[in-house]
C-alpha positions in Angstrom: 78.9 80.3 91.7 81.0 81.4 89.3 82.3 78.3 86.6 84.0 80.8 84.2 87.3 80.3 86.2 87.7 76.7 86.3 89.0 74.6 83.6 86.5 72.0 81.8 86.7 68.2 83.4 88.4 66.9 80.4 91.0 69.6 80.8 91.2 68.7 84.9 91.4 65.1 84.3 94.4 65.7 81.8 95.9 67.9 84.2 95.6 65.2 87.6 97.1 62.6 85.1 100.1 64.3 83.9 100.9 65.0 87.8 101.5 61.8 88.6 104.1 60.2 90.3 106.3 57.8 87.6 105.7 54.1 88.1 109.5 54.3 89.8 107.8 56.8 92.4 105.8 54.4 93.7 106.7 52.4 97.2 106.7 48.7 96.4 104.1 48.2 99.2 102.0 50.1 97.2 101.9 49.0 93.9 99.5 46.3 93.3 99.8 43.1 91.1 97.6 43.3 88.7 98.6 40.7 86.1 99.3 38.2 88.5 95.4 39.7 90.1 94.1 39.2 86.4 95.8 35.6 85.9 93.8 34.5 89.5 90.6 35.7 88.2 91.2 33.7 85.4 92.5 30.5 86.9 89.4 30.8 89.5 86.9 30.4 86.9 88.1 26.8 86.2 87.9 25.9 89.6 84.6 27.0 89.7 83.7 25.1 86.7 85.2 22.1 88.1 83.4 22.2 91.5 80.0 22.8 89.7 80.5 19.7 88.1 81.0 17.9 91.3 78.1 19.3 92.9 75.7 19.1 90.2 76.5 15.0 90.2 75.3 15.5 94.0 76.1 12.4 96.3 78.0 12.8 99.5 81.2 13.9 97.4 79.0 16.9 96.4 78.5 17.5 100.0 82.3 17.3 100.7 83.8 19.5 98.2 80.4 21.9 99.0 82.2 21.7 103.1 85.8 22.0 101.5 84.8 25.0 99.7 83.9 26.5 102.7 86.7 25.7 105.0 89.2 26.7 102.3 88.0 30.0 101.8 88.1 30.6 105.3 91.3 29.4 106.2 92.7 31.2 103.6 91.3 34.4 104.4 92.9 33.9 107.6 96.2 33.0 106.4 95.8 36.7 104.3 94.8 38.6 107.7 97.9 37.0 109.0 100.0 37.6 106.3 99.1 41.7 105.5 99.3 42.1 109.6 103.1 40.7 109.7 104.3 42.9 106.9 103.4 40.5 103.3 103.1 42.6 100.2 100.2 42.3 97.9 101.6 40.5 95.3 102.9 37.8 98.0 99.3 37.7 98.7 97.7 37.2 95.3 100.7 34.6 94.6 99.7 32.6 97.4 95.8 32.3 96.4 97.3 31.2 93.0 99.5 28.2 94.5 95.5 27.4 96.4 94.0 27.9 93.3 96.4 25.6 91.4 96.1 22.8 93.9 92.4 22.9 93.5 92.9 22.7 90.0 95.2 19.4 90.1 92.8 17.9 92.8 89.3 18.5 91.5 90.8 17.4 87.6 92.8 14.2 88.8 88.9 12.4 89.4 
């Protein structure tokens, strides 16, 4: 094998960078959301805190937010199936998950 020919990584990685399509380039179905993926992450985390509150206390509304969970996540995994197969973008996506987030948010803090 002969590795006097080819440029170091660094060099290579440089090169691959610099030959990349502008932002503009880029279809819209293929750019992805990434704040608006980074702002879900975040806004998950207090629904998480909120429900481990709930279900540390125990009791049967422990075991219905425990179900809830459940059936949530599945039906909106579904409705993101449905949505990618008829055409939604990412960021159509990721919004809606947000407005499920937010709701779980306003219901699990209004007790």
């Amino acid at each position: 094998m002969n590795r006097q020919n080819t440029p170091p990584l660094p060099v290579t990685a440089f090169e691959a960078i610099v030959n990349m399509a502008p932002r503009d380039e880029v279809p819209a179905q293929m750019s992805f959301p990434w704040y608006a993926s980074a702002m879900l992450a975040f806004e998950s985390l207090e629904v998480i805190r909120l429900r481990l509150e709930k279900l540390l206390v125990g009791g049967d509304a422990a075991d219905h937010e425990a179900r809830l969970m459940v059936s949530e996540k599945v039906d909106a995994m579904l409705e993101a199936g449905a949505s990618l197969m008829t055409g939604a973008t990412p960021a159509s996506i990721v919004d809606r998950y947000r407005e499920h987030v937010a709701a779980n948010t306003k219901r699990l803090s209004a007790i």
